[in-house]
C-alpha positions as CSV (number, residue, x, y, z in Angstrom):
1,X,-107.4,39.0,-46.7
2,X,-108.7,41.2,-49.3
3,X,-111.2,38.7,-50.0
4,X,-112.6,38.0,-46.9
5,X,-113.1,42.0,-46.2
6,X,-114.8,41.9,-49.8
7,X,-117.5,38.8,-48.5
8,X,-118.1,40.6,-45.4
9,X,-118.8,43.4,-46.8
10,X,-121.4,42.3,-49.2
11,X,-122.9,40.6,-46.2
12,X,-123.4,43.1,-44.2
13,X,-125.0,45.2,-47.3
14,X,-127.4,42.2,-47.9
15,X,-128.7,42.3,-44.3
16,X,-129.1,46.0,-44.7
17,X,-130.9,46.0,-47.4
18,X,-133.3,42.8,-47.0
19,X,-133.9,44.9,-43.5
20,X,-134.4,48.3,-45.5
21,X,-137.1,45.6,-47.5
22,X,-138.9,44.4,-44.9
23,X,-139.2,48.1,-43.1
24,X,-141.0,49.5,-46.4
25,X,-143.3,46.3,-46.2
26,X,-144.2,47.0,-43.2
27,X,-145.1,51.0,-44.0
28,X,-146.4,50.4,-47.6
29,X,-150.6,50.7,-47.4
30,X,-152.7,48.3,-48.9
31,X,-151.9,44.5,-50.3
32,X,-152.3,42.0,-52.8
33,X,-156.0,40.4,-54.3
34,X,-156.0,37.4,-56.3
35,X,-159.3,36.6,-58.3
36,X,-159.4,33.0,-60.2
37,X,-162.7,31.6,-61.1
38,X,-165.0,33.1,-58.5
39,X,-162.3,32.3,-55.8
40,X,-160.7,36.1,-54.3
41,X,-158.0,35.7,-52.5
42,X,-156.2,38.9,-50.5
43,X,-153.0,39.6,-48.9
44,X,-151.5,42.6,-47.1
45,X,-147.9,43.4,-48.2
46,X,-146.0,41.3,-45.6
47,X,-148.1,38.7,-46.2
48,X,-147.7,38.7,-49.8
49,X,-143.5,38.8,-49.9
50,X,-143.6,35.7,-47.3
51,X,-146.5,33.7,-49.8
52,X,-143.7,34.7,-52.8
53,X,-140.4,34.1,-50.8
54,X,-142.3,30.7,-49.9
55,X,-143.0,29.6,-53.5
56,X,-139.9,30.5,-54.2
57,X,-138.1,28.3,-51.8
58,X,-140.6,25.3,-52.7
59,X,-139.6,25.3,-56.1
60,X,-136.1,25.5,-54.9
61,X,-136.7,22.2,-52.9
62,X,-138.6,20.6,-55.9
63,X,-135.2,21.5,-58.2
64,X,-133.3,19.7,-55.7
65,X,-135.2,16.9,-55.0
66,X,-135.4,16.5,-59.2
67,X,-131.6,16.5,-58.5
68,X,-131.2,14.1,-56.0
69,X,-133.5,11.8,-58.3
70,X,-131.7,12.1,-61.6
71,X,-128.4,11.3,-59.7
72,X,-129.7,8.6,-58.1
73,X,-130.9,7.6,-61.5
74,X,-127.2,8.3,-62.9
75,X,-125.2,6.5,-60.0
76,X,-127.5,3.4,-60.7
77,X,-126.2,3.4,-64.5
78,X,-122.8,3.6,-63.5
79,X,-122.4,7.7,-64.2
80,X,-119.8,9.3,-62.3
81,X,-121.8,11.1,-59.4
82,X,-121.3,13.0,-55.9
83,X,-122.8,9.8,-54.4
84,X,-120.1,7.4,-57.1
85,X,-117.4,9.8,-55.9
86,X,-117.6,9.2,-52.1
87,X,-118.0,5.7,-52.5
88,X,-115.1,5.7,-54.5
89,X,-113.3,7.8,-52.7
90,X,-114.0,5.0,-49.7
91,X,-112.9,2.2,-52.0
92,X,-109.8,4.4,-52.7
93,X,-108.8,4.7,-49.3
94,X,-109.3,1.0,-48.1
95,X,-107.4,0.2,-50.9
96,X,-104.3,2.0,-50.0
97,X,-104.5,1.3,-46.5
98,X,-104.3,-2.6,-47.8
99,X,-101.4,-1.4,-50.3
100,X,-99.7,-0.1,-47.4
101,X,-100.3,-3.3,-45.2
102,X,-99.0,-5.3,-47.5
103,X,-95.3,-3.0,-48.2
104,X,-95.3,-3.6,-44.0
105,X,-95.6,-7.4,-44.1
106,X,-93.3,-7.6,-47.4
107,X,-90.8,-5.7,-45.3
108,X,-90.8,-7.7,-42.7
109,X,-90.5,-11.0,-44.7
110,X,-94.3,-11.9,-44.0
111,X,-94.6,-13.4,-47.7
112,X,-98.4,-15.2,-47.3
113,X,-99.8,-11.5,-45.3
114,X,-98.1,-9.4,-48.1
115,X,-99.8,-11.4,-50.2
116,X,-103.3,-11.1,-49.4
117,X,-103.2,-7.6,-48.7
118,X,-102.4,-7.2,-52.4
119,X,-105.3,-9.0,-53.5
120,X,-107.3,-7.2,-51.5
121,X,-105.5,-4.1,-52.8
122,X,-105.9,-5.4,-56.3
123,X,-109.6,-5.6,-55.8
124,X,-109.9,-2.3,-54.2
125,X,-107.7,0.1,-55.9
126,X,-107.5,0.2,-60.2
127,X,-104.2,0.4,-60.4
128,X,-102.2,-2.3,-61.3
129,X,-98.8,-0.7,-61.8
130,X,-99.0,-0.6,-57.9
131,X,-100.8,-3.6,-56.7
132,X,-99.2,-5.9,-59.6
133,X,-95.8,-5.5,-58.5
134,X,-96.5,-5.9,-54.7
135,X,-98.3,-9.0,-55.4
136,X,-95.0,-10.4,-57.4
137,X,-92.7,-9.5,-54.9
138,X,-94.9,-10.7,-52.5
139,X,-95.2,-13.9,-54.5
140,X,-91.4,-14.2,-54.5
141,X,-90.9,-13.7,-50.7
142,X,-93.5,-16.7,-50.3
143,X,-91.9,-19.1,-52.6
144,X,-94.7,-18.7,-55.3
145,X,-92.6,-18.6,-58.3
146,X,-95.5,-19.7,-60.7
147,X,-97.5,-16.6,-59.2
148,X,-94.3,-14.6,-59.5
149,X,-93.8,-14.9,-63.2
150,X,-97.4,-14.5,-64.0
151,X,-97.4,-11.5,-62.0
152,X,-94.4,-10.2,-63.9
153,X,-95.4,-11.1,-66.9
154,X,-98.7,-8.6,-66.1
155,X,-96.1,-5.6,-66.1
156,X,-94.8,-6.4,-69.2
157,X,-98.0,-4.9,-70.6
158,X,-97.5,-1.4,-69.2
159,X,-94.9,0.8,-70.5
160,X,-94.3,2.5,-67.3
161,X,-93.7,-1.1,-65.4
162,X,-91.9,-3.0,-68.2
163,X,-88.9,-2.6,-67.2
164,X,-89.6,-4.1,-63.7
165,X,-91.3,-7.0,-65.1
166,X,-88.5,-7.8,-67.8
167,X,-86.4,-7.4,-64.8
168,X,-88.4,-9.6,-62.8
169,X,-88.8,-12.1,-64.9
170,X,-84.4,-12.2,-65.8
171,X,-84.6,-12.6,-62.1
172,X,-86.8,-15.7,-61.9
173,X,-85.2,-17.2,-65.0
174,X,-81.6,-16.5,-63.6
175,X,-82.8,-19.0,-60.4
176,X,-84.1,-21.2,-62.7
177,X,-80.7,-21.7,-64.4
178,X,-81.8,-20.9,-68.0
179,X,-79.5,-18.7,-69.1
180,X,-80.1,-18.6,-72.5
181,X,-84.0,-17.1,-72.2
182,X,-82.2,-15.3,-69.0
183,X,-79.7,-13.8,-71.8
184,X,-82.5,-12.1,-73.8
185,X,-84.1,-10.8,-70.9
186,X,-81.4,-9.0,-69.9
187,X,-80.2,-7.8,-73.4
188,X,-84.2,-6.4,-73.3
189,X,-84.1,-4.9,-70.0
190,X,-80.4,-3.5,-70.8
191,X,-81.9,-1.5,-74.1
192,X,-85.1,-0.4,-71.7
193,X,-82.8,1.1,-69.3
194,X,-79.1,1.1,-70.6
195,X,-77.7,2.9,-66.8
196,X,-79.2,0.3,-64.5
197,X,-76.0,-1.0,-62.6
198,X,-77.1,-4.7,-61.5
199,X,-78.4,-5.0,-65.0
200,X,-75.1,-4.3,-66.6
201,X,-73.8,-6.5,-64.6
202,X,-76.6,-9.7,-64.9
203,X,-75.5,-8.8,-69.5
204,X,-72.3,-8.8,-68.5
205,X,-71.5,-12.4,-66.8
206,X,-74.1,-14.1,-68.9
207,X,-72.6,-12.7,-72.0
208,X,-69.0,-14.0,-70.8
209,X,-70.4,-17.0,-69.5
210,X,-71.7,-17.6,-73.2
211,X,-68.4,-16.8,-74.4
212,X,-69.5,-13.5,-76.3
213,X,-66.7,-11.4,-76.1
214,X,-67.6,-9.4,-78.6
215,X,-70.9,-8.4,-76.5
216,X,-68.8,-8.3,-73.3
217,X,-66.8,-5.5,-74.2
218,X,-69.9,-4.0,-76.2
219,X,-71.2,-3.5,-72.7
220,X,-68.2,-2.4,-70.9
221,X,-68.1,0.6,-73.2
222,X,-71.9,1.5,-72.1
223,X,-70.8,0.8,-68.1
224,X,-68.0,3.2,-68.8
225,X,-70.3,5.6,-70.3
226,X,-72.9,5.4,-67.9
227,X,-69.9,6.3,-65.3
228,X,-70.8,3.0,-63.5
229,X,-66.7,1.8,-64.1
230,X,-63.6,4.0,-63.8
231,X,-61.8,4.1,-66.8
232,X,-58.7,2.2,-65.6
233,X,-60.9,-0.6,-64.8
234,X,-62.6,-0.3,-68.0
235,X,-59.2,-0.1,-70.1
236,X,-57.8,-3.6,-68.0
237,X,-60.9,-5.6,-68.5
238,X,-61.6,-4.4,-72.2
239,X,-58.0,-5.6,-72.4
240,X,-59.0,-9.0,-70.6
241,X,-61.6,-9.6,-73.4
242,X,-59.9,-8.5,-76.5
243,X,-57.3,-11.2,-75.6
244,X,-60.1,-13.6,-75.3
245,X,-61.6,-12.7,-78.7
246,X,-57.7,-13.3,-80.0
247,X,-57.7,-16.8,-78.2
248,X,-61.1,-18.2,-79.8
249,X,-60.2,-16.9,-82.8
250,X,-56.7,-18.2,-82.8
251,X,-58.6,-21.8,-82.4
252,X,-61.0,-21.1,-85.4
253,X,-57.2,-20.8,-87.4
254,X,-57.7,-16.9,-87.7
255,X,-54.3,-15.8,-87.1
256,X,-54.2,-12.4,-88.6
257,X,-57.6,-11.4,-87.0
258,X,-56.5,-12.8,-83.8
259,X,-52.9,-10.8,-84.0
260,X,-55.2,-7.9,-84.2
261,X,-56.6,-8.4,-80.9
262,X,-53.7,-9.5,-79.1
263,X,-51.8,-6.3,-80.1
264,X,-54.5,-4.7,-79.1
265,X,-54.7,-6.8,-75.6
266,X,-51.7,-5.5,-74.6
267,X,-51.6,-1.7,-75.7
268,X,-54.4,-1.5,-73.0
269,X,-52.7,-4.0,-70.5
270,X,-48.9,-4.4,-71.4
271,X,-48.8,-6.2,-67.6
272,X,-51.4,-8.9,-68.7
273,X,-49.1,-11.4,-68.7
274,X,-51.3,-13.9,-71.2
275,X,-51.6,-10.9,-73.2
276,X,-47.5,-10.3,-73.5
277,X,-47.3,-14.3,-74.4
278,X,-49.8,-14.2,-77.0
279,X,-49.0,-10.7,-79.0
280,X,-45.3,-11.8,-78.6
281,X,-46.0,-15.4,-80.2
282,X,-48.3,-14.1,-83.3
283,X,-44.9,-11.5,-83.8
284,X,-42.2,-14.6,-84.0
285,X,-44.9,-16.7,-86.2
286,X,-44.4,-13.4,-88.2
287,X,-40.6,-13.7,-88.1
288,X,-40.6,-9.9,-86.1
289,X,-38.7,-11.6,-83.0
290,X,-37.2,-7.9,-82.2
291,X,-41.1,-6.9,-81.2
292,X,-41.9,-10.3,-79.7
293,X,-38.6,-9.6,-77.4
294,X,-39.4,-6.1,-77.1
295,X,-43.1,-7.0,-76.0
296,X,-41.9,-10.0,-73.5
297,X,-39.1,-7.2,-71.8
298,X,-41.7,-4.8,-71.3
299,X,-44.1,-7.2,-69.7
300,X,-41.4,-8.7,-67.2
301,X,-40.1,-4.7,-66.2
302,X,-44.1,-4.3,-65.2
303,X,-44.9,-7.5,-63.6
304,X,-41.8,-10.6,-64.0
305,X,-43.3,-14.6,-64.4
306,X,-41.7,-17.3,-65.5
307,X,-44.3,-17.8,-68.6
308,X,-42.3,-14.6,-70.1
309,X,-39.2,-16.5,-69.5
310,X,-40.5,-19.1,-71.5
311,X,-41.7,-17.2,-73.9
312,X,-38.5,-14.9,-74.5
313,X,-36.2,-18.5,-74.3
314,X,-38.5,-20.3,-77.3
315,X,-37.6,-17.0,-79.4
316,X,-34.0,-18.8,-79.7
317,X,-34.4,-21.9,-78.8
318,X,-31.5,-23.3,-80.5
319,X,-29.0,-20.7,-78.8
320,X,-26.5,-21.9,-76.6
321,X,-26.1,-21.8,-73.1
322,X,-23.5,-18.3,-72.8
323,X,-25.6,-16.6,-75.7
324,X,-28.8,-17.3,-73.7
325,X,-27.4,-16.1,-70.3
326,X,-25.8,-12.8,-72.1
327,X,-29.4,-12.6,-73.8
328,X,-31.2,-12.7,-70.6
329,X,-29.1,-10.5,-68.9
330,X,-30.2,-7.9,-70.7
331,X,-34.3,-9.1,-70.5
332,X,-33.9,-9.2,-66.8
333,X,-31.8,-6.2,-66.5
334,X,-33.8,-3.1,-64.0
335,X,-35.3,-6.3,-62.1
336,X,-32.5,-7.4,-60.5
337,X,-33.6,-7.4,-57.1
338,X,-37.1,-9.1,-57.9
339,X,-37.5,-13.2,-56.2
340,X,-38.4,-14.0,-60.0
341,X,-34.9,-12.6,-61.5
342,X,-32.7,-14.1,-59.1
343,X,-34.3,-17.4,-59.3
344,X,-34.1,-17.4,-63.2
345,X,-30.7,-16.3,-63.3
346,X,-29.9,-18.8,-60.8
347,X,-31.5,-22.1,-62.9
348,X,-29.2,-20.3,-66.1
349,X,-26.3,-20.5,-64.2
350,X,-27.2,-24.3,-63.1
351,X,-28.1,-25.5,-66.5
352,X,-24.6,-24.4,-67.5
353,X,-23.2,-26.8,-64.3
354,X,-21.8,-23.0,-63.3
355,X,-22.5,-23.9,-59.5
356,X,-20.9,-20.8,-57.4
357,X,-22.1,-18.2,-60.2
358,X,-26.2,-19.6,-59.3
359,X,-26.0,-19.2,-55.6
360,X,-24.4,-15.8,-56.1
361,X,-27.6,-15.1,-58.7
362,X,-29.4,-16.9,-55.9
363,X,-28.4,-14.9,-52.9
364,X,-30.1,-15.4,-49.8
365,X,-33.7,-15.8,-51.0
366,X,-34.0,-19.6,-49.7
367,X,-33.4,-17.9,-46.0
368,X,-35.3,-14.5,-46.6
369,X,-38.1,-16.1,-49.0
370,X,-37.7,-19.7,-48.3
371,X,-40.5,-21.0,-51.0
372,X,-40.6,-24.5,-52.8
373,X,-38.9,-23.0,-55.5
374,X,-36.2,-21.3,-54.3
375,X,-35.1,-24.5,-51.6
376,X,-35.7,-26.8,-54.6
377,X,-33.2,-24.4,-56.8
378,X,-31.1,-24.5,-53.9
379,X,-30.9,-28.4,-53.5
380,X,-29.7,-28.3,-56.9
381,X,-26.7,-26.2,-56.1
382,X,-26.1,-27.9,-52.9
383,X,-25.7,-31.5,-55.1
384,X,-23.6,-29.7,-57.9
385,X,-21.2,-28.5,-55.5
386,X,-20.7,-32.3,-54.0
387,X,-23.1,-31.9,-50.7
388,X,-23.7,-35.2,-49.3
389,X,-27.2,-36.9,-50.4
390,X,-28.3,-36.3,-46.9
391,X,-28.3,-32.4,-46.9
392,X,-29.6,-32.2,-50.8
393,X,-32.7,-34.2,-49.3
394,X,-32.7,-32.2,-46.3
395,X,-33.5,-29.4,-48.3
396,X,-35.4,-31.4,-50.1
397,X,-38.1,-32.1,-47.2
398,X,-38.1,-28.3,-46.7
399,X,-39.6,-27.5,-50.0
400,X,-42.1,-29.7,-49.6
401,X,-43.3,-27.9,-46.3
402,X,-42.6,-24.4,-47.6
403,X,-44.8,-21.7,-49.2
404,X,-45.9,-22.5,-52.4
405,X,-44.6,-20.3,-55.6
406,X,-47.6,-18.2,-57.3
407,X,-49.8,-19.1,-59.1
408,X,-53.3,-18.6,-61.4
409,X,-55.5,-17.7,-58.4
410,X,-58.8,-16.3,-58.2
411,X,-59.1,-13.4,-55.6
412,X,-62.8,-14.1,-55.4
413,X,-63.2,-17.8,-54.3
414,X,-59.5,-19.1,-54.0
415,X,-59.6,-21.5,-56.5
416,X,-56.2,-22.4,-58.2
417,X,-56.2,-22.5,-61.9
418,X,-53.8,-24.4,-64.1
419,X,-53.5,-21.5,-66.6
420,X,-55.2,-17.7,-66.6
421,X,-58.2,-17.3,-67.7
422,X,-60.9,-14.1,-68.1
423,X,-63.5,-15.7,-66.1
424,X,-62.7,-17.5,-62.8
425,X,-63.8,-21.8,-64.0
426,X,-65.5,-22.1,-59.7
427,X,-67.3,-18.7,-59.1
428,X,-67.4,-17.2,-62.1
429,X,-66.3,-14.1,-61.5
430,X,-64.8,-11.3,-64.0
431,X,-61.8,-10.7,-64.4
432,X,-60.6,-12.5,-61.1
433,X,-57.6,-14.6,-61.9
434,X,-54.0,-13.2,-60.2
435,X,-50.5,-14.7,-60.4
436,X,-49.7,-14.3,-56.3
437,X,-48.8,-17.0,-53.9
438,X,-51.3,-19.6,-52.4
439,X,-51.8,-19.7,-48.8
440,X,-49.6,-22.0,-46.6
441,X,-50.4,-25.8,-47.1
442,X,-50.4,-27.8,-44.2
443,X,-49.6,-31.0,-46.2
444,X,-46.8,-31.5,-44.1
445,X,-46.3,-29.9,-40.9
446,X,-42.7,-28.4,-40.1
447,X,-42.6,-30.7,-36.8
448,X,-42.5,-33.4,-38.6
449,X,-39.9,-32.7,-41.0
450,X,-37.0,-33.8,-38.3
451,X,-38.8,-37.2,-38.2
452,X,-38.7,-37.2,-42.0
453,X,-35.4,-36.4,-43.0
454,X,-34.0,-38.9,-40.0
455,X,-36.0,-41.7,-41.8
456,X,-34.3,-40.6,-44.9
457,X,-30.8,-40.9,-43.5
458,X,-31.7,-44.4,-42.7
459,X,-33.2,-45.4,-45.6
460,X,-31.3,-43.8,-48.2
461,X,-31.4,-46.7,-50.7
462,X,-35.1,-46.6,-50.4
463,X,-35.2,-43.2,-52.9
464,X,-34.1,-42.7,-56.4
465,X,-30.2,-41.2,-56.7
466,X,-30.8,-37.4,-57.6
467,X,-29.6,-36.0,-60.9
468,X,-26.2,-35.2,-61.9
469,X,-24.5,-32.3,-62.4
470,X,-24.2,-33.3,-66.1
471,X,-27.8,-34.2,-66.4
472,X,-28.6,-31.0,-64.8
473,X,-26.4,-28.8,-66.9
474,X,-28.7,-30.4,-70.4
475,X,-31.8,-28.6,-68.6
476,X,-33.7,-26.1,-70.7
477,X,-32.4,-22.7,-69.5
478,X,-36.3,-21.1,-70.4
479,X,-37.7,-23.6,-67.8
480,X,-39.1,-21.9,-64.8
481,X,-38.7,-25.3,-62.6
482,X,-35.9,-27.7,-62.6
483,X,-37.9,-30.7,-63.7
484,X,-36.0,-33.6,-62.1
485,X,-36.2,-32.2,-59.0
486,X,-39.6,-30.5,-58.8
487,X,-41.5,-33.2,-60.7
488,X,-42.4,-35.3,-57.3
489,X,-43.4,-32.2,-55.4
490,X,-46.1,-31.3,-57.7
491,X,-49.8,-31.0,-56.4
């Protein structure tokens, strides 16, 4: 405001005084002779100010026309000029209007538009951090993967786009289903830019699908840094990992190392079921069974699985059959009421042909939970306490229609493993493999089981004679499965 009264002002003086000028001009007597070799020349006053103020503004036109000339001159060499500038400025603006066409038609999945708007962005605007990535991504959304990688490659030169080419480029090579070049990538784009998410992620399956543990859990600690993985998550899978470093290195013959990680395994998951086993087994090969059994009882309190049976039965496997029942009792004891414990207790109490105590251990689970397991543990009982072969099979026929026990399954993809392991053998996915039931089979349909067992009350002699009750009572009380019986329902 101040300003503008200050340039009026001064305006308004000017006019004044170029009027208070030209009044004196006009007043003031006499003028202005010029003499130059025999030539006079003469002027009055007013004539003489308009002859100067003409000179003056002809030389101001000849300046100016130099000017124009000399930049003319200039914008023909290549100088930077008022003239260079607007054309540039033209250029510039074309440029980005073609840079913009081409995000429009990249958006909408127009691959072969997005990319010839980027060349013709390339060749209008000097900047290739911009048009450079458009024209990979564009390149991508056509197909072009040659033009793609070129492209990316481009970025690699720039500091500022480095990262997106390395990127890129891990991208194509993932597609391309060369991890090992797709490895380095990542490791590079991981130490350009240690808190991109999808990054960590890319390091962290291809490192486990290499089998690089050691790198896995390296990571892992810079996810949970970078607060892109709780800490629970972080402590289970770091746990997931160390028991794979104690695995590999267990195969290699390095015990003691391999004890080392296993401990460690399961101080960050003690309900890691694998991890239990293996901390519990490299204890007994050291002859300290009281840790192994404490280990395997902590394990089953958390989560209970027959592998832990197995585990705690092979730490005396010589004992006999009331030893190993009192012994159980007291690893099962708090978990009374779990499927798991009654069933155990149950196939104890069977192995030592003690027929009333295993149904009582049994309870009603094959009518609350009828799985294969249970019904199959059931049959057993039924044919130690005399049932006719017709019932036992009965029963028999049920298991093979009922839900399946749990098992190693992967909660990404479904797929049923024979034994747990850190990354899932179909999808490959992290840390996806989880003891839990399958989903019902349809093998055998339940309207058909009446059909079934009245062809087996016909045709009795046409099936094996089951077991004894003294061939069942010489059964491994560890076993999590009565062999005879289960061994021709198995997938």
């Amino acid at each position: 405001m101040l300003w503008s009264l200050i340039k009026i002002l001064s305006f308004v003086a000017m006019v004044m005084l170029i009027s208070f000028g030209a009044g004196r001009l006009m007043e003031a007597q006499g003028g202005v002779m010029i003499q130059y070799a025999g030539l006079e020349l003469s002027f009055g006053a007013l004539q003489a100010a308009l002859l100067v103020l003409g000179l003056l503004v002809s030389f101001w036109l000849v300046l100016k026309l130099l000017g124009l000339v000399v930049a003319l001159l200039r914008f023909i060499n290549g100088d930077e000029t008022a003239l260079s500038r607007y054309f540039d400025r033209n250029r510039e603006r074309r440029g980005f209007e073609a840079l913009s066409d081409g995000l429009m038609a990249l958006a909408s999945g127009d691959g072969r538009d997005a990319m010839a708007k980027a060349r013709k962005a390339d060749r209008l605007l000097n900047r290739p951090d911009l048009t450079n990535l458009i024209m990979a991504q564009a390149a991508v959304a056509n197909g072009d993967r040659q033009t793609a990688k070129a492209t990316y490659k481009k970025l690699l030169k720039d500091p500022k786009t480095r990262f997106v080419g390395t990127y890129g480029l891990l991208q194509q090579h993932l597609q391309d289903g060369d991890t090992e070049v797709a490895l380095k990538l990542a490791e590079h784009a991981f130490a350009l830019k240690p808190r991109h998410g999808e990054t960590q992620d890319v390091l962290l399956k291809l490192q486990a699908g290499q089998e690089d543990w050691r790198g896995v859990r390296t990571t892992l600690t810079a996810k949970l840094k970078h607060g892109s993985l709780p800490k629970d998550v972080h402590k289970r899978r770091d746990a997931v990992f160390a028991l794979s470093q104690s695995r590999d290195l267990r195969a290699e013959g390095k015990l003691e190392e391999a004890q080392i990680y296993a401990v460690e395994a399961n101080r960050l998951a003690p309900g890691l079921v694998p991890g239990a086993l293996l901390s519990a087994e490299g204890h007994r090969e050291q002859n300290n069974v009281k840790q192994a059994s404490r280990i395997l009882r902590a394990a089953w309190q958390l989560a209970p699985h027959p592998d832990l049976a197995a585990g705690f039965a092979a730490l005396a496997p010589d004992e006999a059959s009331v030893a190993r029942l009192k012994r159980f009792g007291q690893f099962t004891k708090g978990t009374e009421s779990h499927p798991e414990t009654k069933m155990l207790m149950a196939e104890l109490y069977v192995a030592m042909a003690d027929f009333d105590a295993a149904r009582q251990a049994l309870g009603d689970l094959a009518k609350t939970d009828p799985t294969m397991r249970a019904l199959t543990i059931l049959a057993a009982i039924e044919r130690g306490d005399g049932a006719d072969d017709q019932s036992v099979r009965r029963l028999l026929t049920q298991a093979i229609s009922a839900q399946r026990d749990p098992q190693w399954i992967c909660d990404n993809c479904g797929h049923v493993h024979h034994d747990w392991e850190p990354v899932c053998l179909n999808c490959e996915a992290i840390d996806s493999i989880a003891w839990k039931r399958p989903p019902m089979s349809e093998a055998v349909s339940p309207d058909m089981l009446p059909l079934i067992v009245g062809h087996m009350a016909r045709s009795d002699e046409d099936f094996p004679p089951l077991l004894e009750p003294e061939d069942l009572s010489q059964a491994d009380a560890s076993a999590v499965k009565i062999a005879a019986d289960d061994a021709p329902l198995k997938e």
